[in-house]
C-alpha atoms as a printed R data frame, in Angstrom:
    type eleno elety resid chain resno       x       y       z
1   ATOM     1    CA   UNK     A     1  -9.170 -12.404   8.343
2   ATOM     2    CA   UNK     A     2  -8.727 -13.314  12.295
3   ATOM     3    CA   UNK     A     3  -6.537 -10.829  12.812
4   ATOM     4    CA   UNK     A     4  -8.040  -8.173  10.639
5   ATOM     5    CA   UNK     A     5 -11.473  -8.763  12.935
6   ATOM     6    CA   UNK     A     6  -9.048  -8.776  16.255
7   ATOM     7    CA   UNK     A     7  -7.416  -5.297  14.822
8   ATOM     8    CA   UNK     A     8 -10.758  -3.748  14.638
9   ATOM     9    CA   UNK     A     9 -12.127  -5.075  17.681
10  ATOM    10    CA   UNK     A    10  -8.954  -3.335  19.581
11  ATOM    11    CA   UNK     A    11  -9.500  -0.210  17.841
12  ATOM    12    CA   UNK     A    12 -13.466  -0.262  18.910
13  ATOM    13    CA   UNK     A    13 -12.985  -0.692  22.136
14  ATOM    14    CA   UNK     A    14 -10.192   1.939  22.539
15  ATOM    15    CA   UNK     A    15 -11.976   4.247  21.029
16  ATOM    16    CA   UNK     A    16 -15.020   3.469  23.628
17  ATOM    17    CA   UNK     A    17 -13.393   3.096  26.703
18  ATOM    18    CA   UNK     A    18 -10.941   6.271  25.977
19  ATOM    19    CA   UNK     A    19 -13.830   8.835  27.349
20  ATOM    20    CA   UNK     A    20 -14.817   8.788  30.823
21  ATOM    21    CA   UNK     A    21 -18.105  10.044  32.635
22  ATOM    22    CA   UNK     A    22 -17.385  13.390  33.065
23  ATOM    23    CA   UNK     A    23 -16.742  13.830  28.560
24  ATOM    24    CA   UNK     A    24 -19.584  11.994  28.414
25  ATOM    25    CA   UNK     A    25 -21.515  14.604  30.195
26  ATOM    26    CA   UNK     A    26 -20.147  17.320  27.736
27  ATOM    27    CA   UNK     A    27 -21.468  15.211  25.126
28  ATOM    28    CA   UNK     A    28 -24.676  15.071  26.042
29  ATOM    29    CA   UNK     A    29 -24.495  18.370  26.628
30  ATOM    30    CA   UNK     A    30 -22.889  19.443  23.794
31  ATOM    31    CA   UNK     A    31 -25.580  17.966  21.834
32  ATOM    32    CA   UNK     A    32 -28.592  18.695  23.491
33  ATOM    33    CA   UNK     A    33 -27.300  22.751  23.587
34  ATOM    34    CA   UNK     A    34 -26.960  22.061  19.763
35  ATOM    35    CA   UNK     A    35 -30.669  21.057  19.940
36  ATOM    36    CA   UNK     A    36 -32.257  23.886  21.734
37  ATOM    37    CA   UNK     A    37 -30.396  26.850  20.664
38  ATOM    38    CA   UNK     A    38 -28.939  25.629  17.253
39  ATOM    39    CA   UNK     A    39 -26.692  23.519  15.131
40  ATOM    40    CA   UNK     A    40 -22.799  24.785  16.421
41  ATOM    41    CA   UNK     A    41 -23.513  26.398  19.564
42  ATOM    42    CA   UNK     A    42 -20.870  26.293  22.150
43  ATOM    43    CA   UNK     A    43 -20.316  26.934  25.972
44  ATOM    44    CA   UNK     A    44 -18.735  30.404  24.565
45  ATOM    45    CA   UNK     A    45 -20.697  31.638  22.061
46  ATOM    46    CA   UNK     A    46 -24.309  30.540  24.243
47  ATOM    47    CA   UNK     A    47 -22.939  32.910  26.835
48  ATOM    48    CA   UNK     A    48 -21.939  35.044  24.551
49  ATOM    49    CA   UNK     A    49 -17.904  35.701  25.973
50  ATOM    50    CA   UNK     A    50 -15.092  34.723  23.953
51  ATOM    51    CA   UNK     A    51 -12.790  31.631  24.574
52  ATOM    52    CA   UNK     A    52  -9.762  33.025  26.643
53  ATOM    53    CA   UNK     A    53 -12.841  34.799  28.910
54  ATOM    54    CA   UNK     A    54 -11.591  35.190  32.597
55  ATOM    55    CA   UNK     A    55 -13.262  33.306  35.156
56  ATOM    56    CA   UNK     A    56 -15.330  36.755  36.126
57  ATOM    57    CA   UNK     A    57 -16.466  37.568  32.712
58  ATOM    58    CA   UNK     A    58 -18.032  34.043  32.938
59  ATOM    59    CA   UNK     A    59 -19.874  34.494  36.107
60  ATOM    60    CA   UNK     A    60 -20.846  37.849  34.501
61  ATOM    61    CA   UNK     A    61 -22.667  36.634  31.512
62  ATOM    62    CA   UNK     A    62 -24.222  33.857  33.125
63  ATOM    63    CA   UNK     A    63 -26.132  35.621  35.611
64  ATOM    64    CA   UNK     A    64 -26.934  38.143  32.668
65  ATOM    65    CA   UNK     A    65 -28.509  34.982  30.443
66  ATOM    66    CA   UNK     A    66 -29.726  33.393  33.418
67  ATOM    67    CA   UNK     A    67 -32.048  36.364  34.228
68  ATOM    68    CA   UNK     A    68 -33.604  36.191  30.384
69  ATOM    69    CA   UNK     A    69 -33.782  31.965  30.795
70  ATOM    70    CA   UNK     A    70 -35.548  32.377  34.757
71  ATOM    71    CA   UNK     A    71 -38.704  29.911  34.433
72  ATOM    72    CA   UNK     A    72 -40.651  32.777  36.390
73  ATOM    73    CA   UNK     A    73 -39.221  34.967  33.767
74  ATOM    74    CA   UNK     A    74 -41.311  32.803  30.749
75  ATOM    75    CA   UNK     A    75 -44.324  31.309  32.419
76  ATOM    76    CA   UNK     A    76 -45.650  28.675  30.029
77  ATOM    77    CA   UNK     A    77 -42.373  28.130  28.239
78  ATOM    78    CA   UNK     A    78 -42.462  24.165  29.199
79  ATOM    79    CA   UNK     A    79 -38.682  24.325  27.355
80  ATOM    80    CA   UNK     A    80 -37.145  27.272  29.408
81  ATOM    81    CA   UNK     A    81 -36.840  25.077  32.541
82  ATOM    82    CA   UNK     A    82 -34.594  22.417  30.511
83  ATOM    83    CA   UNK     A    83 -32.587  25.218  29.257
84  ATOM    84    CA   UNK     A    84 -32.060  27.241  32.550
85  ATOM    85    CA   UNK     A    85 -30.680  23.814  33.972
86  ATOM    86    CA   UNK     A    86 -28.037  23.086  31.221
87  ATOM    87    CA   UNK     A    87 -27.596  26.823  31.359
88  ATOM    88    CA   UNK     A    88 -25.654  26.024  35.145
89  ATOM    89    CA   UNK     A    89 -24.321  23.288  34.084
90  ATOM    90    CA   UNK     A    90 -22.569  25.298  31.178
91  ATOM    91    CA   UNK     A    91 -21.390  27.946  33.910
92  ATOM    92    CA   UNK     A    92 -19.913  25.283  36.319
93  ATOM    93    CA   UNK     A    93 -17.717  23.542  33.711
94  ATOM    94    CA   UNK     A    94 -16.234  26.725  32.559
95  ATOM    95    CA   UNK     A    95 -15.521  28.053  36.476
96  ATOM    96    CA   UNK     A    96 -14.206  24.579  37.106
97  ATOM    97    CA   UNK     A    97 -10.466  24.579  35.641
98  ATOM    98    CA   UNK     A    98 -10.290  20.921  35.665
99  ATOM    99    CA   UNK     A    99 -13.517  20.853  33.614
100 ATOM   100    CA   UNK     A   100 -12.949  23.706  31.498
101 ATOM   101    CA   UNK     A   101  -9.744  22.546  30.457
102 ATOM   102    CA   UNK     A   102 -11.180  19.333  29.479
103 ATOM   103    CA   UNK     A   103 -14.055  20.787  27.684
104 ATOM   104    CA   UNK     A   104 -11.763  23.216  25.743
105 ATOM   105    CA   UNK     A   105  -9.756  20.309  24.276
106 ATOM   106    CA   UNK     A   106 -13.182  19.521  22.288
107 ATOM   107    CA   UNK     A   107 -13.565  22.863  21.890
108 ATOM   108    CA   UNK     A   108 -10.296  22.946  19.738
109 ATOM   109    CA   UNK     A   109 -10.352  19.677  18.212
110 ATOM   110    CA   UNK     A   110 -14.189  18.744  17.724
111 ATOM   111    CA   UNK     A   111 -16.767  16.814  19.684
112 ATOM   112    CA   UNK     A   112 -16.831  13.282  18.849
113 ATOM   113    CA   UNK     A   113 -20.785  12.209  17.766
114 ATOM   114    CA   UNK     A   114 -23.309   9.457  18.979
115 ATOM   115    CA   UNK     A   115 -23.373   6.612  16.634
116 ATOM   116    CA   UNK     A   116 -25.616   4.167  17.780
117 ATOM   117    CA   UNK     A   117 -22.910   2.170  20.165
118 ATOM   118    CA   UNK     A   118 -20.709   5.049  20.988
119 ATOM   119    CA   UNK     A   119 -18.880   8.336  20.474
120 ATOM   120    CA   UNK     A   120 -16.735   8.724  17.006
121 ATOM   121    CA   UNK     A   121 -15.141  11.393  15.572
122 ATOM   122    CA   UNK     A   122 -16.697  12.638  12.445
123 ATOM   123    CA   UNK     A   123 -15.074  16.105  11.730
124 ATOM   124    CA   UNK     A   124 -12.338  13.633   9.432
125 ATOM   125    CA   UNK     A   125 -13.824  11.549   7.217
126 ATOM   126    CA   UNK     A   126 -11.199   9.246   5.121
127 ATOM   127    CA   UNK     A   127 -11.790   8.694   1.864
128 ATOM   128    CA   UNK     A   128 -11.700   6.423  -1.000
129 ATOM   129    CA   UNK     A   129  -7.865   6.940  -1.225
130 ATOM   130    CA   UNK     A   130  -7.147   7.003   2.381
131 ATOM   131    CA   UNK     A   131  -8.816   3.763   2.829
132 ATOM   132    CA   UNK     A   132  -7.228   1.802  -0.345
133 ATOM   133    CA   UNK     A   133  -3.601   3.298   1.336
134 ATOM   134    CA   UNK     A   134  -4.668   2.160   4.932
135 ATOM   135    CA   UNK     A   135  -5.572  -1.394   3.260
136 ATOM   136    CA   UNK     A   136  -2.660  -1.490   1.282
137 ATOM   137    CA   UNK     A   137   0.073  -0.900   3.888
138 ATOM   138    CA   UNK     A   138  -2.145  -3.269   6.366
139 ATOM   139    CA   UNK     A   139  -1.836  -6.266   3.860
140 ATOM   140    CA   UNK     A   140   1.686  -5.644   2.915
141 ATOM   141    CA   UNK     A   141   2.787  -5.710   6.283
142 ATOM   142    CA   UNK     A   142   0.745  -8.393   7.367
143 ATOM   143    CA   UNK     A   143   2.496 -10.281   4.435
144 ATOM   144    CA   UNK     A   144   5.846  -9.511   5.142
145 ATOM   145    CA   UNK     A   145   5.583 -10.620   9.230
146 ATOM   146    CA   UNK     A   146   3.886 -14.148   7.510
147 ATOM   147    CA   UNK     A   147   6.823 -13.967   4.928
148 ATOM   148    CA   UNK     A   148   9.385 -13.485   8.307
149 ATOM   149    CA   UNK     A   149   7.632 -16.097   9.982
150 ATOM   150    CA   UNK     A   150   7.960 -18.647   7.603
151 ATOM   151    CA   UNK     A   151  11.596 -17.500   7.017
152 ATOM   152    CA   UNK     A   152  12.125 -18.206  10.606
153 ATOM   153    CA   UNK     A   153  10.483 -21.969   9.994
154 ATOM   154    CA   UNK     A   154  12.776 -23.005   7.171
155 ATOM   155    CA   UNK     A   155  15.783 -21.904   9.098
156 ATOM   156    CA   UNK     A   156  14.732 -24.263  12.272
157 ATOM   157    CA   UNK     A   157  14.191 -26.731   9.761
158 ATOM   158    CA   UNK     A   158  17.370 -26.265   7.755
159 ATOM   159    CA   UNK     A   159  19.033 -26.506  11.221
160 ATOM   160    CA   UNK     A   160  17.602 -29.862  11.694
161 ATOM   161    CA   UNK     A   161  17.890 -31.583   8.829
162 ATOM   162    CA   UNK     A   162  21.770 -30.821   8.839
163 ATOM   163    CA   UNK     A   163  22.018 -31.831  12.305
164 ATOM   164    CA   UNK     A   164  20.665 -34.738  11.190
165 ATOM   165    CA   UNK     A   165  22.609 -35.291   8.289
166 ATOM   166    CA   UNK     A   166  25.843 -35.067  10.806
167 ATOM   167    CA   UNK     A   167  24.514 -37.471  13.113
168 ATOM   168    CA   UNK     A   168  23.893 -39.950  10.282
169 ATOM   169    CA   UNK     A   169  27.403 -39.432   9.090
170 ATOM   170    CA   UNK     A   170  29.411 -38.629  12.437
171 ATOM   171    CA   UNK     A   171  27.787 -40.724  14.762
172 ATOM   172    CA   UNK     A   172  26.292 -40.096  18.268
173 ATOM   173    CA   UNK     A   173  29.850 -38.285  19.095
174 ATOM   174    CA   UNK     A   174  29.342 -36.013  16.319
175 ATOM   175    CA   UNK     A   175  32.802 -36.292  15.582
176 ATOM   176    CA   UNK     A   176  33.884 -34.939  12.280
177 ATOM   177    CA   UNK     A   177  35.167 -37.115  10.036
178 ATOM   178    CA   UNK     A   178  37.571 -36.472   7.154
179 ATOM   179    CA   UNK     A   179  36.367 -36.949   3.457
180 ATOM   180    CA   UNK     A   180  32.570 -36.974   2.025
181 ATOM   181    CA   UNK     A   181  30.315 -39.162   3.436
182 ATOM   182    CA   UNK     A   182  26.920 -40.350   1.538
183 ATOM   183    CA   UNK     A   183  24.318 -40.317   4.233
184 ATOM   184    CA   UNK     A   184  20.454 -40.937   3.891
185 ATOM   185    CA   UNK     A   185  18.342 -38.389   5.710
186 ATOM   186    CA   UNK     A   186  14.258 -39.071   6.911
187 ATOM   187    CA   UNK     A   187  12.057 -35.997   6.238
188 ATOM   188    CA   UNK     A   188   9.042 -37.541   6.777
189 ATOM   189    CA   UNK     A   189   9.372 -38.036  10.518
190 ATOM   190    CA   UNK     A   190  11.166 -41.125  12.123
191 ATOM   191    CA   UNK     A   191  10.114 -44.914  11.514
192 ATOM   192    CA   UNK     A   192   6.864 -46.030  12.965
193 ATOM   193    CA   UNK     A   193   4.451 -49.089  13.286
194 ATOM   194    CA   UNK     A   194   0.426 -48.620  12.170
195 ATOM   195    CA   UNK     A   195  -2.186 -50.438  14.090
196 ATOM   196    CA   UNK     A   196  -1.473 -53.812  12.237
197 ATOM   197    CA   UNK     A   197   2.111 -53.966  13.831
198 ATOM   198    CA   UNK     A   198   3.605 -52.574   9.955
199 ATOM   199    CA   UNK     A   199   6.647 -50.998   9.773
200 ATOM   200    CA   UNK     A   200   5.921 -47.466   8.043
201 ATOM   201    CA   UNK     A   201   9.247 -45.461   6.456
202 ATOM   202    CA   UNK     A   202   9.564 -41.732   6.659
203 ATOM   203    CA   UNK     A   203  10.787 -40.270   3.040
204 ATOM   204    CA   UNK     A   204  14.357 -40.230   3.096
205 ATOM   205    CA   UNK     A   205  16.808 -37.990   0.620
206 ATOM   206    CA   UNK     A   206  20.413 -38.567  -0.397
207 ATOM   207    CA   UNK     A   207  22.369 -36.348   1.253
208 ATOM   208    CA   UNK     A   208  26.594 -35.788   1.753
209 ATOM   209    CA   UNK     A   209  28.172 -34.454   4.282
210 ATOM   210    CA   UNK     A   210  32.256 -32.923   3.410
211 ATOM   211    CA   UNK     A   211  33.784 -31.569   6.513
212 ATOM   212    CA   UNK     A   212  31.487 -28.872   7.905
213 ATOM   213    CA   UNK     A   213  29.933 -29.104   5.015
214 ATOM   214    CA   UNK     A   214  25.954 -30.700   3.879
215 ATOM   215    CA   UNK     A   215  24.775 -31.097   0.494
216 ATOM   216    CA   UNK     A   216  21.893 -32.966  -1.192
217 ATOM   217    CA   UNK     A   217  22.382 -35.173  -3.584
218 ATOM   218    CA   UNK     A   218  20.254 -35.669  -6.900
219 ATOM   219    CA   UNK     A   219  19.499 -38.954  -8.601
220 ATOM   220    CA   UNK     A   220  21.887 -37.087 -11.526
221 ATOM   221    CA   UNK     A   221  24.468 -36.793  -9.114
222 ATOM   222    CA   UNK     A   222  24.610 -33.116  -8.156
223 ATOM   223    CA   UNK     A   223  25.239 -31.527  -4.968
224 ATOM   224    CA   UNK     A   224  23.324 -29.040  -3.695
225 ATOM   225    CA   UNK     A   225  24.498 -27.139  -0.006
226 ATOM   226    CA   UNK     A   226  22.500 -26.859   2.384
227 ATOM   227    CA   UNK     A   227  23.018 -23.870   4.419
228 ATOM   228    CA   UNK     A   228  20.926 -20.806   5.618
229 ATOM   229    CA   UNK     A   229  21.628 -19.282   2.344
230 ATOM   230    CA   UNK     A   230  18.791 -21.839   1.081
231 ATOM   231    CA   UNK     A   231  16.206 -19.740   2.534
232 ATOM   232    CA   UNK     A   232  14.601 -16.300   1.103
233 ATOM   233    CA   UNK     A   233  14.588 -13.779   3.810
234 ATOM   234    CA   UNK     A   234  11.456 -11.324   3.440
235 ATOM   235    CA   UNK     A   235  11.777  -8.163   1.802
236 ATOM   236    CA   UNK     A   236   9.424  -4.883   2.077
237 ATOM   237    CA   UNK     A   237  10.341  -5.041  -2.293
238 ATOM   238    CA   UNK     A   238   8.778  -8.286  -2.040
239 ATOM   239    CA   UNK     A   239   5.207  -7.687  -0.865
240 ATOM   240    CA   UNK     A   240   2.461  -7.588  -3.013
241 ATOM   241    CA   UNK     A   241   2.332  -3.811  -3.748
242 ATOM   242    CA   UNK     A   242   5.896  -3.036  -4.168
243 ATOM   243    CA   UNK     A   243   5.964  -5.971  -6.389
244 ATOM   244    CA   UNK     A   244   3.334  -5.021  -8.617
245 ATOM   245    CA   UNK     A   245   4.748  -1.555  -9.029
246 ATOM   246    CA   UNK     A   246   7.961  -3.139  -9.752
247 ATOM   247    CA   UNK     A   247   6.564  -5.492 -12.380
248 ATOM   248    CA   UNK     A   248   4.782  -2.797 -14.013
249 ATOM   249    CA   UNK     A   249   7.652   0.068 -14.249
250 ATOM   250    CA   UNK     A   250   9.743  -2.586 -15.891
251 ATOM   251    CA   UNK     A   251   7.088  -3.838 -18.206
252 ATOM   252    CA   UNK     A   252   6.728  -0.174 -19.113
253 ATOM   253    CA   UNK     A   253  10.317   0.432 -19.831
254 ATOM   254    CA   UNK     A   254  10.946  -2.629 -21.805
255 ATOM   255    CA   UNK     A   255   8.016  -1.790 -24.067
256 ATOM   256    CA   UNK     A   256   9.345   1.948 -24.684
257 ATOM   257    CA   UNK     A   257  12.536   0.564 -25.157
258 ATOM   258    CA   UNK     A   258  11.259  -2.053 -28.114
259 ATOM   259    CA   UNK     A   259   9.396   0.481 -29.232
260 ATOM   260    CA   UNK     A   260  12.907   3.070 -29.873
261 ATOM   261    CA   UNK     A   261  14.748  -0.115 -31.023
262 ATOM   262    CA   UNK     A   262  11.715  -0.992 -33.476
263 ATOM   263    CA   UNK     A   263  11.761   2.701 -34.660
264 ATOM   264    CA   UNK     A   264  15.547   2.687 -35.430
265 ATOM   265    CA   UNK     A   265  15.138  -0.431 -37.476
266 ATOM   266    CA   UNK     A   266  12.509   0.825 -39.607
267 ATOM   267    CA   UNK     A   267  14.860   4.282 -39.925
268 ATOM   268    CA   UNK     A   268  17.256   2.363 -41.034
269 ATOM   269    CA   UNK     A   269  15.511   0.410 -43.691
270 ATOM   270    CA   UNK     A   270  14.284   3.635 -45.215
271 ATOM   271    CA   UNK     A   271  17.737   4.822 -45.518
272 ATOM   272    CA   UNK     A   272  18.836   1.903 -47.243
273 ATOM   273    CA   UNK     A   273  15.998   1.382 -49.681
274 ATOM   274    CA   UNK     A   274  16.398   5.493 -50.451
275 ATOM   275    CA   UNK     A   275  18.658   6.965 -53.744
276 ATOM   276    CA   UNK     A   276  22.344   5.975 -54.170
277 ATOM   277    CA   UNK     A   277  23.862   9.007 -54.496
278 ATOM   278    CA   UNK     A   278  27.000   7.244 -56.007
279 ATOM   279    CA   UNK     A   279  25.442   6.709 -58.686
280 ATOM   280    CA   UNK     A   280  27.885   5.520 -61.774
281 ATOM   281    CA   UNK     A   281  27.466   7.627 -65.269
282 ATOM   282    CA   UNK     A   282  25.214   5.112 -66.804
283 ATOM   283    CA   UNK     A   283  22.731   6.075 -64.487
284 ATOM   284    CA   UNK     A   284  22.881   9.841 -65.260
285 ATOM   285    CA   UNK     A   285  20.415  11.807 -67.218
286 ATOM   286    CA   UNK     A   286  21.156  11.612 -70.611
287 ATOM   287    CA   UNK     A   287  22.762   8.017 -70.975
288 ATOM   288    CA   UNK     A   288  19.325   6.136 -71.999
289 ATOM   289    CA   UNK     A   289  18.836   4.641 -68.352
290 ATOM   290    CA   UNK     A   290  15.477   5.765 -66.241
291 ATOM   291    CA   UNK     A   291  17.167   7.661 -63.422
292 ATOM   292    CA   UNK     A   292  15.243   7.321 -59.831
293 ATOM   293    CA   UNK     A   293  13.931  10.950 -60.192
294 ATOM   294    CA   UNK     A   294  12.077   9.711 -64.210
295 ATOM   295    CA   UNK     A   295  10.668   7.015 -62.484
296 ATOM   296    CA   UNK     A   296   6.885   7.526 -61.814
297 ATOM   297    CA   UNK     A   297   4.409   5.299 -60.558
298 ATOM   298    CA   UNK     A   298   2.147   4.509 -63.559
299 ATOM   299    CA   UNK     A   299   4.761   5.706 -65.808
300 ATOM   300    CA   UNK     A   300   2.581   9.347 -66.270
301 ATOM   301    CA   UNK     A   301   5.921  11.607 -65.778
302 ATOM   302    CA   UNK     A   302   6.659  13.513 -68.870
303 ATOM   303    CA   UNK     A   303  10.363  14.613 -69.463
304 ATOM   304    CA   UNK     A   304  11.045  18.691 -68.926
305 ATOM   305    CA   UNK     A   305  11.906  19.083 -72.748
306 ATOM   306    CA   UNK     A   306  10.547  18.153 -76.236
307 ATOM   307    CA   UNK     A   307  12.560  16.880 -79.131
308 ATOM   308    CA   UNK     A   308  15.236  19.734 -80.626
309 ATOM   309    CA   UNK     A   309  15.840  20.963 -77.619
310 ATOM   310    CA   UNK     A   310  12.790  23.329 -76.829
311 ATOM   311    CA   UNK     A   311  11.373  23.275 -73.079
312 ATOM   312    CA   UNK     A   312   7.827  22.232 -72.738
313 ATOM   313    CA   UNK     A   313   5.187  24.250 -70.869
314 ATOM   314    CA   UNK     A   314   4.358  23.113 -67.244
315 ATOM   315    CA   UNK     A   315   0.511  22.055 -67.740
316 ATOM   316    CA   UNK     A   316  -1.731  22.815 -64.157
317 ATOM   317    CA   UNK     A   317  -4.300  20.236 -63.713
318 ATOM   318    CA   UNK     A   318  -7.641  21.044 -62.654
């Protein structure tokens, strides 16, 4: 949470301190033109010339506006003052190249707006999924550097313990020594007194050393190396997203596939429970057995033919 505060703190103050006085200025002035002579009013259109206007075709329509906005021009306009000012001030940026290069940059690509502390840009606006995305690539990589970082930790720590382990077995020489030697290892820090003069025990494991070699040892009497294959290095599969979407796409495939393996069993049942058709010839028609095709539920079937031989009359129900 720190370091999501400290990202946003960064990214407040760049976007603050990236304009200097002279944007400012447009700003204000930007806005207030927007004020006075309406909502999307720019340098151009106020003086009426388009944007790729020569330096001479500026000068030319200011002096042309500036003759409508003179203050002796409107006598009792208290607004026309106000306007003839930024009404310069418009005509010096754009016969400035310096200036008018930086004012057509916002020109092109939108005037940030006031918002209380400072200028933003508002002409984007993310939305709901462009947030979720920025939050979800944020937290996976902020997982995955914690993930690295505690990778790196267990390493260090692996290193130590089997440095350790050697010195136990080896001696202060650290001279290998053939065969396996059963060493005890402390993981809980080295002995130590407590205020009463006590002698206090760090947790110590069973461990062997063979050779090059380190293993620990279980009370059942299996080894276990000890190596920096031990550790999980971080994996952009293993963050939380990537994970989920994993877990998901295989929990959907292993239901469609029990559903196709449930559907074949059933298919096959129905076969099986269906008519023989190798029948023997006690089974046929004729040879005083009920034949799967006589058989009616409730017994209502009535044969095709009456006694003698004549053929009985199909009866519609209504």
């Amino acid at each position: 949470m720190r370091l999501l505060s400290f990202l946003v703190f960064i990214i407040f103050c760049a976007t603050v301190l990236a304009w200097d006085k002279e944007d400012h200025e447009i700003f204000d002035l930007v806005s207030a033109i927007e004020g006075s002579e309406g909502r999307g009013t720019t340098f151009y259109s106020w003086l009426d010339v388009p944007s790729t206007a020569s330096t001479s075709e500026i000068a030319k329509a200011y002096r042309k506006l500036s003759i409508q906005l003179h203050p002796d021009k409107n006598p009792g306009n208290k607004k026309i003052a106000e306007r003839f000012a930024r009404l310069g001030v418009v005509s010096a940026i754009l016969r400035n190249p310096a200036s008018r290069k930086r004012y057509d940059f916002f020109y092109k690509n939108g005037v940030p707006k006031w918002r209380g502390t400072g200028y933003y840009y508002s002409r984007f606006r993310p939305g709901l999924g462009t947030v979720l995305t920025f939050l979800i690539i944020l937290s996976s990589g902020m997982q995955y550097f914690i993930h690295l970082s505690n990778y790196k930790r267990d390493l260090r720590r692996i290193e130590d313990v089997v440095r350790e382990a050697r010195l136990a077995a080896w001696g202060p020489k650290m001279v290998p020594v053939e065969g396996q030697r059963k060493v005890k290892v402390n993981m809980r820090g080295r002995q130590r007194y407590d205020e009463d003069g006590n002698l206090i025990g760090g947790k110590t494991i069973d461990m062997v050393v063979s050779g090059d070699a380190v293993y620990v040892l279980d009370p059942d009497g299996d080894m276990h190396p000890v190596d920096s294959d031990t550790a999980t290095p971080p994996t952009v599969r293993g963050t939380w997203f990537l994970a989920l979407v994993h877990s998901a796409y295989s929990f959907s495939l292993n239901k469609i596939k029990g559903n196709h393996i449930e559907a074949q069993t059933v298919e096959g049942l129905e076969i099986d429970d269906g008519y023989d058709s190798t029948a023997t010839g006690s089974d046929q028609a004729g040879s005083g057995t009920v034949t799967p095709q006589e058989a009616v539920v409730g017994g209502n079937r009535k044969p095709a033919t009456k006694a003698g031989g004549k053929r009985r009359k199909a009866v519609r129900k209504r």
